[in-house]
Every structure is written in structure tokens, then in C-alpha cells.
ROTI-387472 format. One record per atom (N, C-alpha, C, O, CB): x, y, z; atom name; residue in three letters. Coordinates in steps of 0.1 Angstrom, whole numbers, plus 5000, padded with zeros to 4 digits. Each point is the difference from the previous one (the first is absolute). Glycine has a CB too. Layout:
N
NODE    xx    yy    zz   a    r
NODE     X     Y     Z  CA  ala
...
END
This chain:
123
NODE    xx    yy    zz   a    r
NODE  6621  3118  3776   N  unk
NODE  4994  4987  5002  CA  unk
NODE  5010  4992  5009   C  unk
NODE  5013  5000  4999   O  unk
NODE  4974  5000  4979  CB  unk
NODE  5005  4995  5030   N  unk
NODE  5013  4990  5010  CA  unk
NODE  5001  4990  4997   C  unk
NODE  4990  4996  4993   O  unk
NODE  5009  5011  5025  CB  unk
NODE  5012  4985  4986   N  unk
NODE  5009  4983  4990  CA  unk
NODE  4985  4996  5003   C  unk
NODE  4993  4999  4990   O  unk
NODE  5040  4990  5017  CB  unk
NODE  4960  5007  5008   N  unk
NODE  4984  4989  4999  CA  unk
NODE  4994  5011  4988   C  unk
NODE  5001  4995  4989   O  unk
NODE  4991  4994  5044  CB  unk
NODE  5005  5021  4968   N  unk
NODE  4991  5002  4988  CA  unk
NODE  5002  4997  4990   C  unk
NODE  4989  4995  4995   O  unk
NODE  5005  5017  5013  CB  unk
NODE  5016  4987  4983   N  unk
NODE  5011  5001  4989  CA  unk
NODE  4994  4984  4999   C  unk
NODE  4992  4997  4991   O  unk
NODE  5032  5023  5015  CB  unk
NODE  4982  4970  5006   N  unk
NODE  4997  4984  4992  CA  unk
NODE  4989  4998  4999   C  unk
NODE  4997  4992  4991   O  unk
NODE  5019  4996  5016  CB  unk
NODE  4972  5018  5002   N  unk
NODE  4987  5000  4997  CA  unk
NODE  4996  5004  4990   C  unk
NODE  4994  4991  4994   O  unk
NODE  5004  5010  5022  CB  unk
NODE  5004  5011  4977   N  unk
NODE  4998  5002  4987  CA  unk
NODE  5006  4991  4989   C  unk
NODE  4994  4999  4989   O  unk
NODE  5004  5021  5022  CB  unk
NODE  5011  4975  4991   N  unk
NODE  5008  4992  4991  CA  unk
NODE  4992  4987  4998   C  unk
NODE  4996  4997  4989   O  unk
NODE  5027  5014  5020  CB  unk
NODE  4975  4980  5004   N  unk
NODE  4993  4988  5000  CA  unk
NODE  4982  5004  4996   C  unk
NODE  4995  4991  4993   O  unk
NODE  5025  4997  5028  CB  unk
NODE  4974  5020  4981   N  unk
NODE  4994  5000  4993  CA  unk
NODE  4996  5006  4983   C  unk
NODE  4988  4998  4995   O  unk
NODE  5013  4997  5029  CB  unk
NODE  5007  5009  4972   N  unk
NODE  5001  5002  4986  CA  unk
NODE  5002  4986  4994   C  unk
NODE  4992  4995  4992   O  unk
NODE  5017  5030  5009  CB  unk
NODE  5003  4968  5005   N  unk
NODE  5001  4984  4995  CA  unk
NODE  4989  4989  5003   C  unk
NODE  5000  4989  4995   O  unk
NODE  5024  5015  5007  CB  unk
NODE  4966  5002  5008   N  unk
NODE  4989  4991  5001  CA  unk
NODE  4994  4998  4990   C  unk
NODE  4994  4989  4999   O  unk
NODE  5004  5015  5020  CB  unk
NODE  5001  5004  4971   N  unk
NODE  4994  4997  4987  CA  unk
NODE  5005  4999  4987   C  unk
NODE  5006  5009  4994   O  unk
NODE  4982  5000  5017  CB  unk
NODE  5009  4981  4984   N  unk
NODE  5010  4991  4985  CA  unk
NODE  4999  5006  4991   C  unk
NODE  5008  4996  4991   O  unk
NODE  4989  4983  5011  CB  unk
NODE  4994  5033  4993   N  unk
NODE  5002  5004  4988  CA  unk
NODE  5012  5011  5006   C  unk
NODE  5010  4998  4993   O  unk
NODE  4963  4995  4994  CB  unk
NODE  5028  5016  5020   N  unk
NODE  5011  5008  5007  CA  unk
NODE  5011  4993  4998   C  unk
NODE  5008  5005  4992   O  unk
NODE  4981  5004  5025  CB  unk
NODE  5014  4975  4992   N  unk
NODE  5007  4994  4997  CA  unk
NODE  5010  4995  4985   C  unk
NODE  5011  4997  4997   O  unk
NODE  4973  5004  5022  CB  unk
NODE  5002  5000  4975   N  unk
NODE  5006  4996  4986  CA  unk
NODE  5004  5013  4995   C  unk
NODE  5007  5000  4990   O  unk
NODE  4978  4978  5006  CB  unk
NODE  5012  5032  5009   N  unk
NODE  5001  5012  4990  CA  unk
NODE  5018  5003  5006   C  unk
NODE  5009  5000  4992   O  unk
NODE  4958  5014  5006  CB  unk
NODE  5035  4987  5013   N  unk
NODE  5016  4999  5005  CA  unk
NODE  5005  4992  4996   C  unk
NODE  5012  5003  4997   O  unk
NODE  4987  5003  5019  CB  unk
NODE  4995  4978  4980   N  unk
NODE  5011  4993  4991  CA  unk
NODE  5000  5008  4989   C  unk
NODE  5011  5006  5000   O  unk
NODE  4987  4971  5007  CB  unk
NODE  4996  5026  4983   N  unk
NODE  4999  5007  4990  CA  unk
NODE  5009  5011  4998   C  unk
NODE  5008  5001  4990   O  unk
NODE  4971  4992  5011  CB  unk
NODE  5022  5016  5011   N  unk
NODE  5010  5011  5001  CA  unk
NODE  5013  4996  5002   C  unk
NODE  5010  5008  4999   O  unk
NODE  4973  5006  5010  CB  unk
NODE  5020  4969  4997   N  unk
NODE  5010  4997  5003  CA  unk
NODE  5009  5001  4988   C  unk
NODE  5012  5002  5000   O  unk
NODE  4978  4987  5018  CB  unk
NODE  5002  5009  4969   N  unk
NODE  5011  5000  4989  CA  unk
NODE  5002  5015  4993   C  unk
NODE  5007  5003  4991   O  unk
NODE  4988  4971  5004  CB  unk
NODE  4998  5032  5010   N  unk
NODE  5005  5014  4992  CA  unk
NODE  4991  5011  5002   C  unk
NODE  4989  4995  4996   O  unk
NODE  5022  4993  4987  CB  unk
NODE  4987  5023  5019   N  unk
NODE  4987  5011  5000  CA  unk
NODE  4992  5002  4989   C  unk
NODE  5004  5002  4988   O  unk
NODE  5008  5011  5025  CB  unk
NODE  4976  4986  4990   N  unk
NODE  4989  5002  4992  CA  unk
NODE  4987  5009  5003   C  unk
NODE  4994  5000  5011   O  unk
NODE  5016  4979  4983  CB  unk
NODE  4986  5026  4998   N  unk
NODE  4988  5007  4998  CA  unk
NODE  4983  4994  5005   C  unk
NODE  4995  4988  5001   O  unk
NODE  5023  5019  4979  CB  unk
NODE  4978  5002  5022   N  unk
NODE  4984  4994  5008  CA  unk
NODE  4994  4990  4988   C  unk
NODE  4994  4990  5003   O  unk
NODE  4997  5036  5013  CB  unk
NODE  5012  4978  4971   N  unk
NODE  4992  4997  4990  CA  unk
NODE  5010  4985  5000   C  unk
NODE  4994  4989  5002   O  unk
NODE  4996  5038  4984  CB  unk
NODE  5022  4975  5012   N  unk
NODE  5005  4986  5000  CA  unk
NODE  4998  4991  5011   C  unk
NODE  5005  4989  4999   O  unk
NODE  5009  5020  4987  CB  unk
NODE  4979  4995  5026   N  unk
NODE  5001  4993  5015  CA  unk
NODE  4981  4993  4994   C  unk
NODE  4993  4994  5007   O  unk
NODE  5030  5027  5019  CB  unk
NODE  4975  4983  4964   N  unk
NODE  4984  4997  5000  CA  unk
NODE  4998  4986  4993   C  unk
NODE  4992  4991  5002   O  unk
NODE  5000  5035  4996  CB  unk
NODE  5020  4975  4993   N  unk
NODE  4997  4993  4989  CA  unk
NODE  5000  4985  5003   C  unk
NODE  4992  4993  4994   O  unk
NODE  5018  5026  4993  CB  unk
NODE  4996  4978  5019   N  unk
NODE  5002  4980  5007  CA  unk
NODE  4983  5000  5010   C  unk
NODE  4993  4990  5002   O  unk
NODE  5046  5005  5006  CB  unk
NODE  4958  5017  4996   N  unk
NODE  4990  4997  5011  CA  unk
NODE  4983  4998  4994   C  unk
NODE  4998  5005  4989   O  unk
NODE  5021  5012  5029  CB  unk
NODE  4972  4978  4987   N  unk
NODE  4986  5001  4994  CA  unk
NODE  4993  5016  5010   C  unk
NODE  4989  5000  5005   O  unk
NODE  5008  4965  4990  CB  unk
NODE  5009  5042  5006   N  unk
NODE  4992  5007  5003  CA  unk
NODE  5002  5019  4996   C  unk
NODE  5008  5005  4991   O  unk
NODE  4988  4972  5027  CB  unk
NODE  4999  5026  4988   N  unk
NODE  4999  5016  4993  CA  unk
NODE  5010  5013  5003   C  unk
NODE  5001  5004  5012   O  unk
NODE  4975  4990  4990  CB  unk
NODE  5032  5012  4990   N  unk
NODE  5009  5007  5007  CA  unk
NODE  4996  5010  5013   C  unk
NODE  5009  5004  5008   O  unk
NODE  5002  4994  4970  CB  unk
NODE  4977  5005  5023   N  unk
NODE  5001  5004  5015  CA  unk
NODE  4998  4993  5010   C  unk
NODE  5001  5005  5011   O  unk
NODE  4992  5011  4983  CB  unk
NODE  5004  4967  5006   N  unk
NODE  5002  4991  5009  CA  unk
NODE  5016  5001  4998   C  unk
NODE  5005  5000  5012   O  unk
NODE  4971  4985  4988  CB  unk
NODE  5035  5016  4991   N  unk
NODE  5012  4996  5005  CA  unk
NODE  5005  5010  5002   C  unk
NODE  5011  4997  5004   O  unk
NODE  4991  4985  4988  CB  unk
NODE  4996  5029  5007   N  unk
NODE  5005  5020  5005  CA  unk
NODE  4994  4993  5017   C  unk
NODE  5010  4995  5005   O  unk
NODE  4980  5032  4967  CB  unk
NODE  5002  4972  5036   N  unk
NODE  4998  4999  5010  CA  unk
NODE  5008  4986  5008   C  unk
NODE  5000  5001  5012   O  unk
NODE  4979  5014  4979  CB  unk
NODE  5028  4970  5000   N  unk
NODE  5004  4995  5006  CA  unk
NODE  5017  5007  4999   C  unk
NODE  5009  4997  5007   O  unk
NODE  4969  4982  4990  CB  unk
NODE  5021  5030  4994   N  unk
NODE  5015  5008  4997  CA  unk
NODE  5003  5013  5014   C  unk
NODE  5011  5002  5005   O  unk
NODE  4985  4995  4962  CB  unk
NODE  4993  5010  5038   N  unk
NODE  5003  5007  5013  CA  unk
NODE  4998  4993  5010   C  unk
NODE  5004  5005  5010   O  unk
NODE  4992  5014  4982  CB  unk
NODE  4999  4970  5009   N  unk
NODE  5007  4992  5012  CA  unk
NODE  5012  5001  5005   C  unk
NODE  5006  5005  5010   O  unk
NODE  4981  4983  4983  CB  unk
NODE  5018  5003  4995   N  unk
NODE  5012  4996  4997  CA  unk
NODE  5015  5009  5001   C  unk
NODE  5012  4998  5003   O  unk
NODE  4970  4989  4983  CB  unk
NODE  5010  5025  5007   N  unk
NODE  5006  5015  5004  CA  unk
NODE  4999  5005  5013   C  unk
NODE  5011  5005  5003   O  unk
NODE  4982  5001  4977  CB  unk
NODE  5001  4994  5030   N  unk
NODE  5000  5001  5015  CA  unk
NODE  5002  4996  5004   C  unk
NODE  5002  5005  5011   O  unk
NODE  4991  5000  4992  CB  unk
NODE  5010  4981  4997   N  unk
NODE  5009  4989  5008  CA  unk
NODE  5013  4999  4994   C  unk
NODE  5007  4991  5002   O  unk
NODE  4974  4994  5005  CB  unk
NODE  5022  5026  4983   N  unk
NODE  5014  5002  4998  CA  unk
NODE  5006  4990  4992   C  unk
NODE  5011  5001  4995   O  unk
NODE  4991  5010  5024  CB  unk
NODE  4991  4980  4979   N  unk
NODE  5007  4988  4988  CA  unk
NODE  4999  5003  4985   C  unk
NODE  5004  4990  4993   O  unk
NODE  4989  4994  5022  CB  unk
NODE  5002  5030  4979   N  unk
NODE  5002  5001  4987  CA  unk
NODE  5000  5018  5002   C  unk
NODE  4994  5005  5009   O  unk
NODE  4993  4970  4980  CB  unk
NODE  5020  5031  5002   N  unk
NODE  4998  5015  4996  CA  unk
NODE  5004  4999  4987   C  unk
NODE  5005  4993  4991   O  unk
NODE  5000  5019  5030  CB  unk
NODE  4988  5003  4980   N  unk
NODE  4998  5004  4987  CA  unk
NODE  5009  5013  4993   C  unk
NODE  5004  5011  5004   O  unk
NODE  4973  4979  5002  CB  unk
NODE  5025  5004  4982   N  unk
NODE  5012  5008  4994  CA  unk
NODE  4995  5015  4989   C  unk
NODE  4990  5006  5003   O  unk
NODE  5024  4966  4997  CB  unk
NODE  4991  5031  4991   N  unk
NODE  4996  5013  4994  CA  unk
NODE  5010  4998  4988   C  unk
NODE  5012  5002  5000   O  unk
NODE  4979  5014  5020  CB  unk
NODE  5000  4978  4970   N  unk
NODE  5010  5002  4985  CA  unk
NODE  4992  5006  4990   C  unk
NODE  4990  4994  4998   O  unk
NODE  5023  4985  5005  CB  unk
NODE  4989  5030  4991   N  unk
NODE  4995  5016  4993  CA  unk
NODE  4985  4991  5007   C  unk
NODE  4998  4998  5012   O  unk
NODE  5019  5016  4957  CB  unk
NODE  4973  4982  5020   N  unk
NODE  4986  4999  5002  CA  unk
NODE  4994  4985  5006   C  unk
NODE  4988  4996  5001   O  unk
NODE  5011  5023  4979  CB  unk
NODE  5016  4971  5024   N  unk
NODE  4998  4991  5008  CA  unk
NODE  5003  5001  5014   C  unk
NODE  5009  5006  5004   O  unk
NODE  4993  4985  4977  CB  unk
NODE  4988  5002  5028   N  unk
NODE  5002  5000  5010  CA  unk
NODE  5001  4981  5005   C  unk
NODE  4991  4994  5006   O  unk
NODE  4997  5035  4995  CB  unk
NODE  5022  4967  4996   N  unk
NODE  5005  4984  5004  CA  unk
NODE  5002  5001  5016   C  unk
NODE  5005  5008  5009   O  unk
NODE  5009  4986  4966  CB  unk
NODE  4979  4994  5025   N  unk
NODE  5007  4996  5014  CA  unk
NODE  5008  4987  5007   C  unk
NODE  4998  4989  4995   O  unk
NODE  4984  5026  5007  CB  unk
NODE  5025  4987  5008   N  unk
NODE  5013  4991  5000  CA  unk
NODE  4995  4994  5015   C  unk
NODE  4994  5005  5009   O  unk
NODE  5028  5009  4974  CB  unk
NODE  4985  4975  5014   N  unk
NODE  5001  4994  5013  CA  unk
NODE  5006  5006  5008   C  unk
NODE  5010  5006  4995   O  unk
NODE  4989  4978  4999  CB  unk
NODE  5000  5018  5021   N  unk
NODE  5012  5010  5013  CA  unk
NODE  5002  4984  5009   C  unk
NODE  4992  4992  5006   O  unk
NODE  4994  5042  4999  CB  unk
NODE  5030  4964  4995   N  unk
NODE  5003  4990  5010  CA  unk
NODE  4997  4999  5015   C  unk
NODE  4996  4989  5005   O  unk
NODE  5018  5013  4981  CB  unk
NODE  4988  5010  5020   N  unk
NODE  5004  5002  5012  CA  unk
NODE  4983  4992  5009   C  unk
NODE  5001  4990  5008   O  unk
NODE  5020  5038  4985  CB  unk
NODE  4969  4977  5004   N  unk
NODE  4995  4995  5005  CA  unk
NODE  4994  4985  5003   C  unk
NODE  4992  4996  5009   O  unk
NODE  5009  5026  4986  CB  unk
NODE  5007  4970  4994   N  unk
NODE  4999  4984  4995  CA  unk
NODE  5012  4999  5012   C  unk
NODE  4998  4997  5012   O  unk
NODE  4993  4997  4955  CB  unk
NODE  5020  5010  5027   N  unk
NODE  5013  4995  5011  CA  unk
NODE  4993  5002  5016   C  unk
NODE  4998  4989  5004   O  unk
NODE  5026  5020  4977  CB  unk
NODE  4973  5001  5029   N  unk
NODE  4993  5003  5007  CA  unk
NODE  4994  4989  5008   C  unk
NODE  5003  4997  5012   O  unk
NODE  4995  5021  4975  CB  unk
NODE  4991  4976  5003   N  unk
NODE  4989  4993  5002  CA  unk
NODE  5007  4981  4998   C  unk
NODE  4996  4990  5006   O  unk
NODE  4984  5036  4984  CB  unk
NODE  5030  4975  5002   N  unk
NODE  5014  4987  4998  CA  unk
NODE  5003  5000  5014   C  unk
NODE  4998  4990  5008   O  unk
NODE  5015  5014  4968  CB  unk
NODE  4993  5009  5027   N  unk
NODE  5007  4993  5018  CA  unk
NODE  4991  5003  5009   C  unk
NODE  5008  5001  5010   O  unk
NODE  5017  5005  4989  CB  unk
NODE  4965  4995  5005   N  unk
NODE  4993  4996  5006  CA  unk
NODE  4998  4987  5001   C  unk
NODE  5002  4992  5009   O  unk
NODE  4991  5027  4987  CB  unk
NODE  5001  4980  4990   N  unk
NODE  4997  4983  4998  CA  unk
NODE  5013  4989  5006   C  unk
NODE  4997  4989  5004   O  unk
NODE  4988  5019  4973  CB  unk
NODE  5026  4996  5021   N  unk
NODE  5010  4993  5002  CA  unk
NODE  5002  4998  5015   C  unk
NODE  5006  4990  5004   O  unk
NODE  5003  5017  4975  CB  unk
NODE  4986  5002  5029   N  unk
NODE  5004  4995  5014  CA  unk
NODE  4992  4990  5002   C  unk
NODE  5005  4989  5002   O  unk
NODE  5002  5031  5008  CB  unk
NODE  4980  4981  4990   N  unk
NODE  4993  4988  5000  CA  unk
NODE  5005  4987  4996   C  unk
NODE  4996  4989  5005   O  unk
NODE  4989  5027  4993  CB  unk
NODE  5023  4986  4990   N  unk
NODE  5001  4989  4994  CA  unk
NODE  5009  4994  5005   C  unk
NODE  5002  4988  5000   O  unk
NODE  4989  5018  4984  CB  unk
NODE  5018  5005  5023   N  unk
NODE  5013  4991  5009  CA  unk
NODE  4995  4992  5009   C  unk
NODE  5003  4988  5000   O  unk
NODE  5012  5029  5001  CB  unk
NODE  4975  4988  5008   N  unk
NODE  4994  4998  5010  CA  unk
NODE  4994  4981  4999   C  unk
NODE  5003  4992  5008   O  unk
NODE  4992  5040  4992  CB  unk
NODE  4999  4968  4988   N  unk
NODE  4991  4986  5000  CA  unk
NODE  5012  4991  4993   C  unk
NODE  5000  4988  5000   O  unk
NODE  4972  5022  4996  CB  unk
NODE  5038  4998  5000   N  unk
NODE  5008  4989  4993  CA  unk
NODE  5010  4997  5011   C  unk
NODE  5007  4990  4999   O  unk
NODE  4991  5018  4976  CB  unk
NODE  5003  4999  5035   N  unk
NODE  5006  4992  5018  CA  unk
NODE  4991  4993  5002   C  unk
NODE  5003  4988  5001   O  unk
NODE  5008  5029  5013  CB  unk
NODE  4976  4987  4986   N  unk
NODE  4990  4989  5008  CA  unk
NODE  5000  4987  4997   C  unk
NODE  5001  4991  5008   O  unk
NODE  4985  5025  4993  CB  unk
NODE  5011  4983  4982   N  unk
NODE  5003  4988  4991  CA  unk
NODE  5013  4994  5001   C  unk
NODE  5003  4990  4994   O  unk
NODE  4982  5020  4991  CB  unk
NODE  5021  4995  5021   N  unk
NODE  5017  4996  5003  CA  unk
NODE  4999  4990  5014   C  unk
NODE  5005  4989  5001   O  unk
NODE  5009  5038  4989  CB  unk
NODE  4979  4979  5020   N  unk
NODE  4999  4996  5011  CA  unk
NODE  4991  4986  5001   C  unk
NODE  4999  4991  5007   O  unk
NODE  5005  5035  5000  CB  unk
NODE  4987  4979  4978   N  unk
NODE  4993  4987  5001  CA  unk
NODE  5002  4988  4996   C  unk
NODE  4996  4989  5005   O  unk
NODE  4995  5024  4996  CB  unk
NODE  5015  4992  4988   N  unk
NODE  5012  4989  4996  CA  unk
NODE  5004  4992  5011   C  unk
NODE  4997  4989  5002   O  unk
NODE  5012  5026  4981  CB  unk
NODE  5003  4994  5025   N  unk
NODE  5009  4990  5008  CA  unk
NODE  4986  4993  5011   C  unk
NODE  5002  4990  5007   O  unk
NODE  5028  5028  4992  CB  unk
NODE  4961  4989  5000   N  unk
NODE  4996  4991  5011  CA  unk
NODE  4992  4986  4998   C  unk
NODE  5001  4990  5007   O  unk
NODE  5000  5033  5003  CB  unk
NODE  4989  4979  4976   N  unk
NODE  5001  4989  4991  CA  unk
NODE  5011  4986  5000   C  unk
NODE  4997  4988  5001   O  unk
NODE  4993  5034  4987  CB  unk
NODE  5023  4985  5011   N  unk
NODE  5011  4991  4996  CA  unk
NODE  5001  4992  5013   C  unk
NODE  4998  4988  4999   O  unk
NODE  5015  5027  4984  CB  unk
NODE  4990  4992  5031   N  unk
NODE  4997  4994  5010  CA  unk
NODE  4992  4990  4999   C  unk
NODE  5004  4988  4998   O  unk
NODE  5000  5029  5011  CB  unk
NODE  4982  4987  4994   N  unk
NODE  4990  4990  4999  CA  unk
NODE  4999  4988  4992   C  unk
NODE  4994  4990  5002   O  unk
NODE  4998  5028  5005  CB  unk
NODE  5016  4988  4983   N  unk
NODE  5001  4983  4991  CA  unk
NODE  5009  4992  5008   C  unk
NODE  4998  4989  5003   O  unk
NODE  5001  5018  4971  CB  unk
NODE  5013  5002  5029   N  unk
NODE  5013  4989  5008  CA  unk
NODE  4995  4993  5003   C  unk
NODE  5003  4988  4996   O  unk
NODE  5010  5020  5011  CB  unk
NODE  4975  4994  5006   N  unk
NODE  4996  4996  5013  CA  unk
NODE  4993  4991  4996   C  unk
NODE  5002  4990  5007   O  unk
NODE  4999  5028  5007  CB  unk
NODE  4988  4979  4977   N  unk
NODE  4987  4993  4992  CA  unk
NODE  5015  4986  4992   C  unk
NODE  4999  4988  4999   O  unk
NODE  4973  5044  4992  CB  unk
NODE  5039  4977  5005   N  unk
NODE  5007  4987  4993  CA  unk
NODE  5010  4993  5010   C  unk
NODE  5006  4989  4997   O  unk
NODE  4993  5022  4978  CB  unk
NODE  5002  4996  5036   N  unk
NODE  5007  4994  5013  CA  unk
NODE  4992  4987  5004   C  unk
NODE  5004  4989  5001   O  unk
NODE  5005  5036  5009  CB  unk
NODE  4977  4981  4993   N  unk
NODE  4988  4992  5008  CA  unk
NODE  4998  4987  4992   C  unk
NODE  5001  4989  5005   O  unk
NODE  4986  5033  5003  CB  unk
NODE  5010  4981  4978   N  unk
NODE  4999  4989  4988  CA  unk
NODE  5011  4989  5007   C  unk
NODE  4997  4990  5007   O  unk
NODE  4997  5027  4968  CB  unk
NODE  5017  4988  5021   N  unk
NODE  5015  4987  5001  CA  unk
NODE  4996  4995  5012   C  unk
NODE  5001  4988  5000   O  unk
NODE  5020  5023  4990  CB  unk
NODE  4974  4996  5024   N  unk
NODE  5004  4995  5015  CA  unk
NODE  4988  4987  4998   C  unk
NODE  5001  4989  5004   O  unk
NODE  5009  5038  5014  CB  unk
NODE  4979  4979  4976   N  unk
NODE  4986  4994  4998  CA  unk
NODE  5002  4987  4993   C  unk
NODE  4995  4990  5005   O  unk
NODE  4992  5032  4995  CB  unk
NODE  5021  4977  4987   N  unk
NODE  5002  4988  4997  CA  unk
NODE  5011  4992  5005   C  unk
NODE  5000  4987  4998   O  unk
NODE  4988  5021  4986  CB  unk
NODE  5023  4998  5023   N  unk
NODE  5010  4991  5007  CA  unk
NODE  4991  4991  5016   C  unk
NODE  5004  4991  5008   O  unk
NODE  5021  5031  4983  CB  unk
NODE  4963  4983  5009   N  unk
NODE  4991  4995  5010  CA  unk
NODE  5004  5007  5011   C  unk
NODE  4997  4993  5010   O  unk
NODE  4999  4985  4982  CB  unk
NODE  5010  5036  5013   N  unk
NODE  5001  5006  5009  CA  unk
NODE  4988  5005  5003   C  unk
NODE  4996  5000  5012   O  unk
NODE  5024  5004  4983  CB  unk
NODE  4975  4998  4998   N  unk
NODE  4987  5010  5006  CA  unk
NODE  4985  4991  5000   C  unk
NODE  4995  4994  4991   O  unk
NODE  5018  5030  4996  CB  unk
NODE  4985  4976  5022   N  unk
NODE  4982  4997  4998  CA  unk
NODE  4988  5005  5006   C  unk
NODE  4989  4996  4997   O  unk
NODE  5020  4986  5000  CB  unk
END
């Protein structure tokens, strides 16, 4: 799978909140299909199917303990899909920087204008 396919797979497994919630869930420790059912309203083969998603986009695998099969959260593909996100975020947090200063300008000029306006300079 290539890095675009990889965050594609990734962003869409997190497009959906019960997935979502099921990775928070794994965030605290590995668990079993039967235990991934139990918080949810619906049926363990609705959450076996939101679980190989989740499994193909590499954000959860599955382990082998004698007659359990738990599954854990996998980092790599969250961190991945983190720096991605982060360039962007550099990105708008210059923009918002730029906008700032240019904001600040425009007040100077608006509190320059005020003073000249009431010393009667301006009319």
C-alpha cells in the first residue's frame, strides 16, 4: 500500500464514530470482539465488520492468546496521518500569523486616522 493509500485508508476508517470510539477504546488496552460489543447498541457482526476496516487501514491488529484473539491499537498509522495533519496546520497557523499582523496594521492606521480626525486634521 502507498503513504496516499495508507492515509486514505486511515481517514476513512476515522470517518466513522463508532470506529472512532472503538480506537479510543483500544487506546487503553487490547480487547476482544466480545468486549469491543459491549458499550456499543449493536450486533457483534456489525462490530467484526467495523473491526476489519479498522484492520486494513492498519489502525488495529490482532493478537493470538491460547483461545483469545484481542486486538490492539497499531500507532504507526495515527502518527502517519498526525504529520500530515501538521503541515497543514503549520501552514494556516503562518496564515493566521500574517493575519494578525495585518489586522494590527490596520488598527494603527483606523487609530492614527481617529487622533488626526479629532485634532481637526482631517475632513
Amino acid at each position: 500500500m502507498t503513504a496516499s493509500q495508507q492515509l486514505d485508508a486511515t481517514f476513512a476508517a476515522l470517518a466513522d464514530p463508532t470506529r472512532r470510539a472503538i480506537l479510543a477504546r483500544l487506546a487503553s488496552g487490547e480487547a476482544t470482539v466480545n468486549e469491543l460489543v459491549q458499550p456499543f447498541d449493536m450486533s457483534q457482526p456489525a462490530i467484526s465488520k467495523h473491526l476489519k476496516v479498522l484492520e486494513r487501514a492498519g489502525l488495529i491488529s490482532r493478537a493470538v492468546d491460547a483461545q483469545r484473539r484481542p486486538r490492539r491499537i497499531e500507532a504507526r498509522p495515527l502518527a502517519d496521518a498526525t504529520e500530515w495533519l501538521e503541515r497543514y496546520r503549520e501552514l494556516w497557523e503562518d496564515r493566521f500569523q500574517h493575519l494578525d499582523a495585518v489586522l494590527e496594521e490596520l488598527k494603527a492606521r483606523d487609530k492614527k486616522r481617529n487622533r488626526a480626525k479629532n485634532r481637526g486634521e482631517l475632513r
